[in-house]
BARO-416056 format. One record per residue (C-alpha): x, y, z; residue in three letters. Coordinates in steps of 0.02 Angstrom, whole numbers, padded with zeros to 5 digits, always signed. Layout:
BEGIN
XYZALA;...
***
This chain:
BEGIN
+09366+02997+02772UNK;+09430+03097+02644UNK;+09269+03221+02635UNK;+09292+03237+02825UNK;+09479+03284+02811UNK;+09424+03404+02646UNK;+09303+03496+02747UNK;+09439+03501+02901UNK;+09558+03566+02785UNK;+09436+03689+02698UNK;+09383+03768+02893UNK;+09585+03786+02935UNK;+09623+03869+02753UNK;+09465+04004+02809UNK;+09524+04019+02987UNK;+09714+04025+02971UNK;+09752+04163+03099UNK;+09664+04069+03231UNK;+09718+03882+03196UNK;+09906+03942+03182UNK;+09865+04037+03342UNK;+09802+03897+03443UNK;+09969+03796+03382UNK;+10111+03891+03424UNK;+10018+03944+03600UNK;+09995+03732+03624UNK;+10189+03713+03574UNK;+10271+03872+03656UNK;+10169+03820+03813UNK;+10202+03663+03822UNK;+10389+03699+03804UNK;+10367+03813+03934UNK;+10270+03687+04054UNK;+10415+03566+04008UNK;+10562+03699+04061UNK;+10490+03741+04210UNK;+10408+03566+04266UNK;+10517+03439+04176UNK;+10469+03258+04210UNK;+10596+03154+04285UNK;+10657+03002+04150UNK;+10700+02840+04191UNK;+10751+02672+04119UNK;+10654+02529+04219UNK;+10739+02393+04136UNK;+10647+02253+04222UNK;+10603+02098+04111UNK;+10463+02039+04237UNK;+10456+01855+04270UNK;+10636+01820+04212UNK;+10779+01738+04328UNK;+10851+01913+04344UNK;+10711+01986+04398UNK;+10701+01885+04529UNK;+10869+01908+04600UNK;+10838+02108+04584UNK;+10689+02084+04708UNK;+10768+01989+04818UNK;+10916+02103+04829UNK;+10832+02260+04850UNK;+10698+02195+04977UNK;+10802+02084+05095UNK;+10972+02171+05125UNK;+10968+02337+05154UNK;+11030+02505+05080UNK;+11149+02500+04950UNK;+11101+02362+04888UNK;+10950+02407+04806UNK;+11004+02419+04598UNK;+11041+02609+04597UNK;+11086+02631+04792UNK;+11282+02602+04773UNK;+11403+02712+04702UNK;+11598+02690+04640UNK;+11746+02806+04628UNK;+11885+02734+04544UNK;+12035+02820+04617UNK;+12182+02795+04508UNK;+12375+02856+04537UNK;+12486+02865+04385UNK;+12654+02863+04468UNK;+12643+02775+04611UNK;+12560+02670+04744UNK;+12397+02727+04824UNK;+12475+02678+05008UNK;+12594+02812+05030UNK;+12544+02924+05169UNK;+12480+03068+05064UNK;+12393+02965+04944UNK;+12308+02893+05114UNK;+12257+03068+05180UNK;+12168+03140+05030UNK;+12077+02990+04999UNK;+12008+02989+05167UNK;+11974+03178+05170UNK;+11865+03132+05016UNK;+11774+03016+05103UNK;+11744+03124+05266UNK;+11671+03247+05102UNK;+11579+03104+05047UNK;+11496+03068+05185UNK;+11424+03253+05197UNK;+11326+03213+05051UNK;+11136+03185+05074UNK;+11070+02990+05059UNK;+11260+02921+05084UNK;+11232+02781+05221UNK;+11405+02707+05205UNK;+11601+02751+05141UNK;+11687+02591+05096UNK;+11878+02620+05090UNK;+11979+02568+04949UNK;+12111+02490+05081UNK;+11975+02349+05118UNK;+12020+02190+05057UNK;+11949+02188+04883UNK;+11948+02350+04851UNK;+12117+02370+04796UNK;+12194+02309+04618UNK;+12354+02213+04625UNK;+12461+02351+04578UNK;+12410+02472+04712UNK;+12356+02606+04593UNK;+12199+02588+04565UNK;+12065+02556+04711UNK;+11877+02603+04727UNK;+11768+02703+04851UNK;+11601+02618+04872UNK;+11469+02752+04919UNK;+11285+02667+04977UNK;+11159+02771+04981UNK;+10985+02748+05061UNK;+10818+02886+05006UNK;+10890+02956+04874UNK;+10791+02971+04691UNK;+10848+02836+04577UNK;+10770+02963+04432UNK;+10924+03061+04500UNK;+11060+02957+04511UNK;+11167+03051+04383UNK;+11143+03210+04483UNK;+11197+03128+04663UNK;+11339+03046+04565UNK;+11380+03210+04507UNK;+11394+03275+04689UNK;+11492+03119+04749UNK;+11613+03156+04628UNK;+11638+03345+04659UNK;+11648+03282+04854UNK;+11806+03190+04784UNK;+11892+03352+04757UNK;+12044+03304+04887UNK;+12098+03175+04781UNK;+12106+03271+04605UNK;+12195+03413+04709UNK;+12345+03295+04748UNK;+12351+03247+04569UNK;+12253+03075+04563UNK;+12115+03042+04469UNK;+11949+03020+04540UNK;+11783+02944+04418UNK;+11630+02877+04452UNK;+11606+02716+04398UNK;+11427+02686+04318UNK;+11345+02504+04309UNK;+11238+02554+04191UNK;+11261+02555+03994UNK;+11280+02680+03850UNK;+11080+02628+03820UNK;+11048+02682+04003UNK;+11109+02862+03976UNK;+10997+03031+03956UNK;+11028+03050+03783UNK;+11032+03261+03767UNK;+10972+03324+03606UNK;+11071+03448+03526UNK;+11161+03503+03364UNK;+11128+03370+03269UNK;+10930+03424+03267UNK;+11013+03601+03217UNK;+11119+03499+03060UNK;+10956+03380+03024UNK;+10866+03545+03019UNK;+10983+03633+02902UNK;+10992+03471+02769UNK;+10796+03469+02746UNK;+10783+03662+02716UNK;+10940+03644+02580UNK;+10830+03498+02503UNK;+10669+03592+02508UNK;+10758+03752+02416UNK;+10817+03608+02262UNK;+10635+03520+02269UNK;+10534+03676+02281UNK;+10655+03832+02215UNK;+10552+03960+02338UNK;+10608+03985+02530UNK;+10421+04038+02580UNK;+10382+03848+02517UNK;+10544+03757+02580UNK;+10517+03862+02773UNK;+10324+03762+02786UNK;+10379+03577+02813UNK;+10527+03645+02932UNK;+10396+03773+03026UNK;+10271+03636+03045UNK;+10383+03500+03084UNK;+10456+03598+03225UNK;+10290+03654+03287UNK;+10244+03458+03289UNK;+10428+03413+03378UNK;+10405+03554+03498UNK;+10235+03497+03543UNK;+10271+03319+03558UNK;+10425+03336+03674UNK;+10313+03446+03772UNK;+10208+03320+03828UNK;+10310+03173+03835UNK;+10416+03291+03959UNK;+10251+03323+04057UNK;+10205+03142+04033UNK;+10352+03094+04164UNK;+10231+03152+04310UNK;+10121+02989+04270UNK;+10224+02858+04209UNK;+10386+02798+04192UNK;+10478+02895+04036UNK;+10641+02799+03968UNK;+10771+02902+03938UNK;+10797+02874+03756UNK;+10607+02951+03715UNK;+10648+03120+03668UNK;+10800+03073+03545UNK;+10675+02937+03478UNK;+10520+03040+03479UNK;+10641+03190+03385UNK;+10711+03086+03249UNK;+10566+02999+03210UNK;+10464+03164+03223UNK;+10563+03269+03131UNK;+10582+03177+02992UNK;+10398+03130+02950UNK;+10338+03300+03003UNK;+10436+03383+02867UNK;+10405+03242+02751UNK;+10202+03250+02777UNK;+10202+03435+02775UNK;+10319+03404+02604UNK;+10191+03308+02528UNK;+10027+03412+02560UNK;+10146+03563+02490UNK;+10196+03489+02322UNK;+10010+03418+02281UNK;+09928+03601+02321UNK;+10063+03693+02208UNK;+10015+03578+02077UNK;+09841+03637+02095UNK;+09892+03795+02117UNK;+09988+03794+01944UNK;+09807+03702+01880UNK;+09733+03859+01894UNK;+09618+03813+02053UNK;+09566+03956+02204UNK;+09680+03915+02332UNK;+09541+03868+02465UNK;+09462+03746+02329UNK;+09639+03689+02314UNK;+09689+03691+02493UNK;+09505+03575+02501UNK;+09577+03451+02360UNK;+09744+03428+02462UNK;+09667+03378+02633UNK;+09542+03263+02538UNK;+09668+03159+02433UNK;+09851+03197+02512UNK;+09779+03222+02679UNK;+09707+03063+02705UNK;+09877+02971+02624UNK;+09962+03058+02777UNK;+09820+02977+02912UNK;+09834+02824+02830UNK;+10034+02838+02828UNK;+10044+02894+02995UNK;+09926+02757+03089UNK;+10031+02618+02992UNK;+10196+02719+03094UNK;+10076+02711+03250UNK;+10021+02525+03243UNK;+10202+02459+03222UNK;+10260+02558+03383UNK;+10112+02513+03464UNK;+10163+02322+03441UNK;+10287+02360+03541UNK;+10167+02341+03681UNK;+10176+02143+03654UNK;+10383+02145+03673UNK;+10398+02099+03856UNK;+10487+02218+03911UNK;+10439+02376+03992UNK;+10559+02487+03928UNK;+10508+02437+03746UNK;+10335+02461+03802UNK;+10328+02655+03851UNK;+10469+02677+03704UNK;+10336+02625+03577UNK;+10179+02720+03618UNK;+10283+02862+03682UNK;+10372+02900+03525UNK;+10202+02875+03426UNK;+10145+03012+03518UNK;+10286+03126+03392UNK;+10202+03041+03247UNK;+10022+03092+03310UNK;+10080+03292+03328UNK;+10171+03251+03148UNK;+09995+03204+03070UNK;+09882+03325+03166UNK;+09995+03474+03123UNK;+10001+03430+02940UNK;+09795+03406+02902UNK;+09768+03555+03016UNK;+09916+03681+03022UNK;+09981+03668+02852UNK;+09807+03685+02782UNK;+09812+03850+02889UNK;+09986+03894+02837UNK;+09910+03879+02637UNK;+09765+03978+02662UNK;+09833+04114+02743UNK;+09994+04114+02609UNK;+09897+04104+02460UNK;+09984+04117+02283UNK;+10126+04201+02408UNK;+10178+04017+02433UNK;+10286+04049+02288UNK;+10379+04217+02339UNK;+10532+04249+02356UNK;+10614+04108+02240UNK;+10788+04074+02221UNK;+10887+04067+02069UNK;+10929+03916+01958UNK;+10815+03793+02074UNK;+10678+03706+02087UNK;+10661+03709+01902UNK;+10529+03563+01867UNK;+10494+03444+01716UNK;+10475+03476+01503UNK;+10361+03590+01431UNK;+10269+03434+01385UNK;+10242+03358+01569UNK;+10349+03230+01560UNK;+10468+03202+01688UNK;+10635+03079+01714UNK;+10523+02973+01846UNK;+10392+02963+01725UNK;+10516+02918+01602UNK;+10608+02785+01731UNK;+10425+02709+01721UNK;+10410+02668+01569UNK;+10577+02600+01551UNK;+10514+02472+01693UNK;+10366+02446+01602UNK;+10444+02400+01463UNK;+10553+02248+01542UNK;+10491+02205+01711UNK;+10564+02036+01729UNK;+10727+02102+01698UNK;+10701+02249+01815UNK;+10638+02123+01944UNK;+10776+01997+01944UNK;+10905+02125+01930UNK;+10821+02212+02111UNK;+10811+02076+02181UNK;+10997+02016+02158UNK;+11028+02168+02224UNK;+10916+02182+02388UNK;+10974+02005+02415UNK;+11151+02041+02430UNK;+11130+02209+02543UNK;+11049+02080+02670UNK;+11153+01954+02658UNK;+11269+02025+02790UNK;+11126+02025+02912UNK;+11152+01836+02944UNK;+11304+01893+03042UNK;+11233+02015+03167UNK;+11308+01977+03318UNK;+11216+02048+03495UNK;+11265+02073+03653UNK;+11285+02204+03783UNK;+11335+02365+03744UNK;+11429+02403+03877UNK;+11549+02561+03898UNK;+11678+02495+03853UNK;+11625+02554+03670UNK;+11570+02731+03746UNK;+11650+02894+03704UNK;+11824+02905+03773UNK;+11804+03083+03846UNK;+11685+03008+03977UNK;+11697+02976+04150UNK;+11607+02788+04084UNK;+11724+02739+03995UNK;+11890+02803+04096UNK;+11821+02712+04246UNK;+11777+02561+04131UNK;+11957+02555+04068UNK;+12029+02570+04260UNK;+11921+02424+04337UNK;+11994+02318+04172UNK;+12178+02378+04189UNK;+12178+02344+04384UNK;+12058+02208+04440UNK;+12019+02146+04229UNK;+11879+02122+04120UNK;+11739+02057+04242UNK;+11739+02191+04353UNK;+11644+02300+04236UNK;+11500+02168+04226UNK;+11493+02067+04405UNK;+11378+01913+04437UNK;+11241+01947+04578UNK;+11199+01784+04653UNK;+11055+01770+04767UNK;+11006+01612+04860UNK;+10836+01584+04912UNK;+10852+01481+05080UNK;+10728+01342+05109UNK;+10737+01353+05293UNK;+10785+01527+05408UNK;+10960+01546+05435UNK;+10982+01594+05634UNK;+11164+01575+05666UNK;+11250+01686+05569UNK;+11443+01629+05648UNK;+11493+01529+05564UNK;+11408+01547+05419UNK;+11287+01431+05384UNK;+11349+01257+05274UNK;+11244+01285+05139UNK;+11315+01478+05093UNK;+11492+01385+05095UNK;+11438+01252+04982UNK;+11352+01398+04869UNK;+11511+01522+04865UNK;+11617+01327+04811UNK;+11502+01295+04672UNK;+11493+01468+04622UNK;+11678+01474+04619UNK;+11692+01278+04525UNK;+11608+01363+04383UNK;+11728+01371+04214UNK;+11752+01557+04167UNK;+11746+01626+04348UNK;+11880+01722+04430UNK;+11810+01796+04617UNK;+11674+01746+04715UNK;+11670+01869+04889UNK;+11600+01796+05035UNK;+11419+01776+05073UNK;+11305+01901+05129UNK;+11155+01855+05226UNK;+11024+01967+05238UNK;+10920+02013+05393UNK;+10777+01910+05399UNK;+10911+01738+05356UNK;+10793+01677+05217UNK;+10913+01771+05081UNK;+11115+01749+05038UNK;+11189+01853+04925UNK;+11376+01814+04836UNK;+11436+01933+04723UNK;+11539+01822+04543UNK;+11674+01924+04446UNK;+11686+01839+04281UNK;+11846+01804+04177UNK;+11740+01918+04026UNK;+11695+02093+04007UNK;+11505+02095+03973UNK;+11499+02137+03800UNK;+11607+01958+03783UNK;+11486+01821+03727UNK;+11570+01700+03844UNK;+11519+01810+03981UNK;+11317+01745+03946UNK;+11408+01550+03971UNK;+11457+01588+04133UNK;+11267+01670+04178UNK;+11210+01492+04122UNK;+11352+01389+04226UNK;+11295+01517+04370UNK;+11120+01455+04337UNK;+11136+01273+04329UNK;+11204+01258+04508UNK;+11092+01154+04613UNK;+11108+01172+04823UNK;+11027+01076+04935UNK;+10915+01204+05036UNK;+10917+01342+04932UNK;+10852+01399+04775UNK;+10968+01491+04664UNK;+10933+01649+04552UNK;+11083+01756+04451UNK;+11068+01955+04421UNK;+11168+02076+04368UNK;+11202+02171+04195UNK;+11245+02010+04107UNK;+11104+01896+04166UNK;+10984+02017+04127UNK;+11067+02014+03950UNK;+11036+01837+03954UNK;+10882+01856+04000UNK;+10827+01983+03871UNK;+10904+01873+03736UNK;+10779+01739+03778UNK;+10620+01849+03800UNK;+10671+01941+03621UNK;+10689+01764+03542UNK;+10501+01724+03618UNK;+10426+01889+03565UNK;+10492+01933+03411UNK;+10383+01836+03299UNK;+10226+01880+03389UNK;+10258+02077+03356UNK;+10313+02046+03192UNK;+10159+01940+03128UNK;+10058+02103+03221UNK;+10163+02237+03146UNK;+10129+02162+02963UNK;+09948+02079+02990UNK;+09883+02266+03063UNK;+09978+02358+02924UNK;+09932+02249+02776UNK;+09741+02283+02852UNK;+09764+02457+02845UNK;+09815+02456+02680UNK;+09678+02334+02630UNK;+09557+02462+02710UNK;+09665+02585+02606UNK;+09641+02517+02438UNK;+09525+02381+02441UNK;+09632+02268+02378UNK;+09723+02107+02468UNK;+09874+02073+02327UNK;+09925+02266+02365UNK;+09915+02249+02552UNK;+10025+02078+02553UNK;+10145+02153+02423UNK;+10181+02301+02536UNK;+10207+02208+02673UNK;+10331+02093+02595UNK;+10422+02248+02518UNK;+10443+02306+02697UNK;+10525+02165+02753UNK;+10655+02179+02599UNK;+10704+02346+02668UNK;+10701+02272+02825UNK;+10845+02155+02752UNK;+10953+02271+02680UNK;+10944+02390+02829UNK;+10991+02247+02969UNK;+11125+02212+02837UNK;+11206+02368+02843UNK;+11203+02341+03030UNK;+11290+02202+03010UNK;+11421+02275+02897UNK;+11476+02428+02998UNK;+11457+02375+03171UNK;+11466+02158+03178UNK;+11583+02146+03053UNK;+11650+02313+03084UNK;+11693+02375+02924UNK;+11693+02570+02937UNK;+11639+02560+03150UNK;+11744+02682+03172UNK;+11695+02801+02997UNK;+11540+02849+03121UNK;+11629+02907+03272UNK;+11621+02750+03372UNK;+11814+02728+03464UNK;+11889+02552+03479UNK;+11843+02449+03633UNK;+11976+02444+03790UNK;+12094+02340+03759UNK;+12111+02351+03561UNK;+12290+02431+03509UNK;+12290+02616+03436UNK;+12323+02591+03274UNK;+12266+02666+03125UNK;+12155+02516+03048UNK;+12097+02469+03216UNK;+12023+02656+03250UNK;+11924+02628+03088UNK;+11908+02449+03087UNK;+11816+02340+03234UNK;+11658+02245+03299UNK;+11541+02313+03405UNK;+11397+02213+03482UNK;+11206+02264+03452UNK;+11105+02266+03591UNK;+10950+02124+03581UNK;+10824+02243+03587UNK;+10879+02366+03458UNK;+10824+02272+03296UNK;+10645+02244+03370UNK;+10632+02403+03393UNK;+10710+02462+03227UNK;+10578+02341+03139UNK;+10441+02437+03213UNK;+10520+02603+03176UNK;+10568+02544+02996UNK;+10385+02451+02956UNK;+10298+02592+02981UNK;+10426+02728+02895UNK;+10442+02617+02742UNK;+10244+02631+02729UNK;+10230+02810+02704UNK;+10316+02791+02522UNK;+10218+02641+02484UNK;+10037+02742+02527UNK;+10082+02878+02411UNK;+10170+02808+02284UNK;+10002+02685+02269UNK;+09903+02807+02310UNK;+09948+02901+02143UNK;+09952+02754+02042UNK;+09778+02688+02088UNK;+09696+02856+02052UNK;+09785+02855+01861UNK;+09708+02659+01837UNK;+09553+02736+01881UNK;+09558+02867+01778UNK;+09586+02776+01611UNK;+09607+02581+01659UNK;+09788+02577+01603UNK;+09894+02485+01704UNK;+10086+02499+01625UNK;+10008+02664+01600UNK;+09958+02694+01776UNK;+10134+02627+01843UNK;+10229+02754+01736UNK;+10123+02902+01794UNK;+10125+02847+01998UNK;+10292+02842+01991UNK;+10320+03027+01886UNK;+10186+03100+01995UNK;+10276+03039+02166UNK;+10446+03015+02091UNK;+10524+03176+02142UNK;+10425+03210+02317UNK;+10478+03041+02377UNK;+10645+03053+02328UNK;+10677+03237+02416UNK;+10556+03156+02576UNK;+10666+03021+02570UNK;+10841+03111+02560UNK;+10764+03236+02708UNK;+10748+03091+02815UNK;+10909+03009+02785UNK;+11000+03187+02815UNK;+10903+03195+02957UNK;+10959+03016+03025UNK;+11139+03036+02966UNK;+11145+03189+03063UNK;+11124+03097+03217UNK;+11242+02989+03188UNK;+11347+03126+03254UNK;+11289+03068+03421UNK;+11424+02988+03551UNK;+11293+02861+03612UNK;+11332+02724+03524UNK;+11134+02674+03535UNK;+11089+02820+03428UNK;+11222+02778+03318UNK;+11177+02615+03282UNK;+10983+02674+03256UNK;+11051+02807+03128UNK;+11147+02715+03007UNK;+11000+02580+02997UNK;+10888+02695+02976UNK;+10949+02800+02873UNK;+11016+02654+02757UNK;+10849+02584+02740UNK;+10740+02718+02670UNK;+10869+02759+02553UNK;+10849+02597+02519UNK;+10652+02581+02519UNK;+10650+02770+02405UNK;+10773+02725+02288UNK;+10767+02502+02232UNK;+10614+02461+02298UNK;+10489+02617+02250UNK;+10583+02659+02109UNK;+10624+02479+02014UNK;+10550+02328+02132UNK;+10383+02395+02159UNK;+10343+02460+01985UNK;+10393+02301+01906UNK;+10301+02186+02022UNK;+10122+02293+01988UNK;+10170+02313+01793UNK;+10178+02098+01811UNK;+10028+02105+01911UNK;+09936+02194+01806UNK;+09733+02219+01834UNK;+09746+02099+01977UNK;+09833+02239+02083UNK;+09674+02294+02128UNK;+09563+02141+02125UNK;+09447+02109+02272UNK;+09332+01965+02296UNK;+09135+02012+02317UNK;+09125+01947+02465UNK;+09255+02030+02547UNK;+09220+02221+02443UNK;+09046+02210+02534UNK;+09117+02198+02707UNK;+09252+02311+02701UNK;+09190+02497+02753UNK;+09222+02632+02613UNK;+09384+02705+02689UNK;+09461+02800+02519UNK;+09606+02876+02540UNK;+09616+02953+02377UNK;+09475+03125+02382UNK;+09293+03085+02296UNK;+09310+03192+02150UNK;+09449+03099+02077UNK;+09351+02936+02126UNK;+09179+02987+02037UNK;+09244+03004+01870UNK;+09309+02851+01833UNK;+09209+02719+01956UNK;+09158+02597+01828UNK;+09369+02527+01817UNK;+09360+02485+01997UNK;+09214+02394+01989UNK;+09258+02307+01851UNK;+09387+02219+01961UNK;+09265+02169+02123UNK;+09266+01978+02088UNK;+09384+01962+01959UNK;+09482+01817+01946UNK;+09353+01708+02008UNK;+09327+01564+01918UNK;
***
């Protein structure tokens, strides 16, 4: 592979102009074809074969329009001083609903003076809009007009919001300035690491070349299939911050070379031999842990995973081709135009402090490995605490209409409201007389109601055809309450003679996720780390390396969910990253700063993915630099210490580019984003800093020669996948093979 990706590189470096052509026409046109075509986005949050599902089917199939998931509509009309009855109050709400009804798809105008659809204190009642034809993919946009219908009812001095039964996950994340600070933090880390701007500008030109491609297609993608609406804030973290840190380390091996005295197309060569193929091999182990994603049972996950790989494909196809290009056509100009008092590197004598930092591990590994481990072990300990659960708005940003409608359905009709029980009754034998209603839909809405933790149950609603009833729970709990999932299983336990009960609605499906994450989760986990500990064996020929990294991963892993745990379960410092307090919580200071918030099930499988493969990247290069010294002169403490100075400083300024990049979405006022930057970011600061720089060095200066022992058998079978380029390889063959078979006894 790595003559392949030598001679790739070599053909770029000789035809720069056209290469960096063909790019920025393939990224400006895509962004182009994405402008003026975008793809709609959607969240199809269906957990097939689940309880939930069921009742979702049943719902939108047997009873008509607005009752299809996405074909109603609230407006939670709300009057400050007074009741909603008086007489004006009464004619502006209906003129909004004669508005309302001019809106295209609206089927049906329920008026808050219904019974039900006023709170107890008269102030607060709701406008239920059903809809029939309209694009679900467009919801937020007729919502939008239903609201600006509602104009009457602002204009007397009332509020008017639309409600949304959805969840902060469920939004269109919009990308925005916090790409623009990401951005800004990697070029300011690139001018310290590399003292020249015409050096620092490569990683940021290629890795928004890569982002811009990427989003491109995954906009053009939402033709075809079903795009969730978290893929571009996924597919721009993710991308962004391995784009610039691939492009970071091609850069720093070629001005090495450079500074060796080699021609910068023989050097250019070198670089896409050895570095190049550490990218490949760095960016299918990112690849295969989204890809597992594929076994998580859900949908959503599904088109998340291979969707956002496709960011880490542009990320690896625009470093062994572009930057290659980008070299050639820069020449020794890579180093113009440096800046003062930067980017000075190590001693006249080549040492370095990483080097140095190696040694010192060498020198008293067991000490260095107890100490990391104490360490690592308490950053995870928190983790046991993660607590999960909805995320419901109730934790959104308080400038949205979310979460004001979400705090108006708790102040006037309570908690529930925001997280209703859809129960639908599959009847054993056609219903025909529909007055009165049939005894088994009575029996159904008394159970329903007998269940603890219940506090409405409306009448039933038969559907067309009789063979469906549907009764509609308000719990005593918002849904983010973990007593709220008790009720779902109450709900669930009723038994009616002649009918066959199934629960929906945003908590069930919670409920529901739970148990499908808890059945999954082991099987993508064992894929995750079997496929990446084969790549790696593939990598390096060597099975004790390829378990090792794997089990490093999962320490990261540790201390990341910990930190989860920390800020947002135990809530110490929720509100340091811009989340605000739940409803309900008091205003005070320590409660602003201080307070749980519940993780969504599905977030840490998809963070281990993320994380697995991220965490790689440092472990391919950093071994990737220490297997080529043991090869050169057989030294293993010695090898250790000159890995780790060789790699030291790259990883370290790749590492604290991505973290800047994944603190600076923390910005965000999704709370899902939020949650995905602090555990991110935490755990390759993490993984750069005590676990390549102490943990891992220790373990391989214990390990000694058998790092790279491989039985005979299994060096025979395994195709000759180097990563490292075959010049370095040649000289010193005779090491390696000295350690096919050893150990054998």
């Amino acid at each position: 592979m790595s003559g392949l990706l030598g001679r790739l590189g070599g053909w770029c470096a000789r035809h720069g102009v056209a290469v960096l052509a063909i790019w920025v026409l393939l990224a400006v046109g895509l962004t182009a074809g994405s402008v003026l075509f975008p793809g709609p986005v959607s969240n199809n949050v269906a957990i097939p074969g689940t309880d939930a599902q069921r009742a979702h089917d049943l719902m939108r199939d047997g009873f008509g329009p607005g009752y299809d998931p996405g074909g109603t509509v609230q407006i939670v009309v709300h009057s400050a001083d007074g009741p909603l009855t008086s007489q004006r109050r009464v004619r502006a709400v209906h003129r909004a609903m004669d508005e309302i009804r001019r809106v295209p798809h609206v089927v049906e105008v329920l008026t808050p003076y219904r019974l039900g659809g006023m709170a107890p204190s008269r102030q607060i009642g709701i406008i239920t809009v059903k809809l029939k034809g309209h694009d679900n993919a467009k919801l937020a946009e007729t919502t939008g007009k239903l609201s600006a219908a509602a104009e009457p009812i602002r204009a007397l001095g009332l509020e008017a919001v639309p409600a949304d039964s959805g969840t902060p996950a469920d939004k269109e994340i919009k990308t925005g300035a916090s790409e623009v600070i990401g951005v800004v933090c990697a070029l300011l880390v690139l001018l310290f690491a590399f003292g020249t701007l015409v050096a620092a500008m490569i990683p940021i030109f290629t890795a928004l070349v890569s982002i811009a491609t990427g989003l491109g297609v995954i906009s053009l993608l939402g033709h075809v299939v079903d795009v969730p609406k978290q893929a571009s804030i996924m597919a721009t973290m993710i991308g962004l911050g391995v784009g610039i840190d691939y492009a970071l380390f091609l850069l720093s091996r070629h001005r090495k070379l450079l500074a060796d005295g080699l021609a910068v197309r023989e050097a250019v060569r070198r670089v896409a031999a050895s570095s190049g193929g550490a990218v490949v091999f760095a960016g299918g182990t990112v690849i295969i842990a989204l890809s597992a994603l594929m076994l998580g049972g859900f949908p959503l996950l599904q088109t998340l995973g291979w969707i956002t790989g496709i960011s880490v494909i542009c990320a690896v196809l625009t470093s062994v081709t572009l930057v290659p290009a980008l070299l050639g056509l820069l020449g020794h100009r890579v180093n113009a135009l440096r800046l003062p008092l930067v980017g000075r590197r190590k001693a006249a004598d080549g040492s370095s402090g990483w080097a140095g930092l190696g040694v010192w591990v060498a020198r008293r590994p067991w000490g260095v490995l107890a100490l990391s481990v104490a360490v690592l072990a308490a950053l995870a300990a928190p983790a046991l605490a993660l607590t999960f659960g909805p995320l419901d708005d109730g934790y959104g940003d308080r400038g949205t209409d979310a979460r004001r409608s979400y705090e108006l359905l708790q102040a006037g009709f309570g908690p529930g409201m925001n997280g209703p029980l859809i129960v639908v009754a599959e009847l054993a034998e056609k219903a025909v007389d529909r007055e009165p209603a049939p005894a088994v839909l009575q029996t159904l809405r008394e159970r329903v109601e007998a269940v603890p933790g219940v506090t409405h149950v409306a009448e039933p609603v038969l559907n067309s055809a009789g063979t469906a009833a549907l009764v509609s729970a308000v719990p005593d709990y918002a849904p983010s309450d973990s007593r709220a999932l008790d009720v779902v299983k109450g709900v669930r336990a009723i038994e009616v003679e002649g009918a066959s009960v199934h629960v929906g609605g945003e908590v069930a499906g919670m409920a529901d996720a739970n148990a499908r994450i808890a059945e999954r989760t082991p099987v993508v986990v064992g894929v995750v780390v079997l496929l990446s500990a084969l790549l790696l064996l593939l990598a390096f020929r060597s099975p004790v390396v390829a378990i090792k990294a794997a089990l490093m991963n999962l320490v990261s892993l540790g201390a990341a969910f910990g930190a989860l745990s920390l800020v947002f379960s135990l809530g110490l410092g929720s509100g340091l990253v811009g989340m605000d307090p739940p409803v309900g919580t008091d205003d005070s200071y320590l409660t602003t700063l201080f307070f749980s918030v519940p993780i969504d099930s599905y977030i840490p499988l998809m963070l281990f993915a993320v994380l697995f493969g991220l965490s790689m990247d440092y472990e391919v290069f950093l071994l990737t630099a220490v297997r080529q010294a043991y090869l050169k002169h057989g030294d293993n403490s010695r090898a250790v210490a000159e890995g780790l100075g060789t790699t030291g400083r790259v990883i370290t300024s790749a590492a604290l580019i991505m973290v800047a990049v994944f603190v600076a979405f923390i910005a965000y006022p999704d709370p899902m984003v939020k949650i995905f930057g602090v555990g991110l970011a935490v755990a390759i600061a993490v993984d750069a800093t005590i676990i390549r720089g102490f943990l891992v060095p220790a373990t391989m200066v214990l390990l000694g020669r058998y790092n790279w022992w491989c039985p005979r058998w299994l060096d025979r079978i395994l195709p000759n996948l180097s990563i490292e380029g075959h010049d370095e390889e040649s000289m010193v063959e005779e090491p390696r093979k000295e350690l096919v078979g050893a150990g054998r006894t």
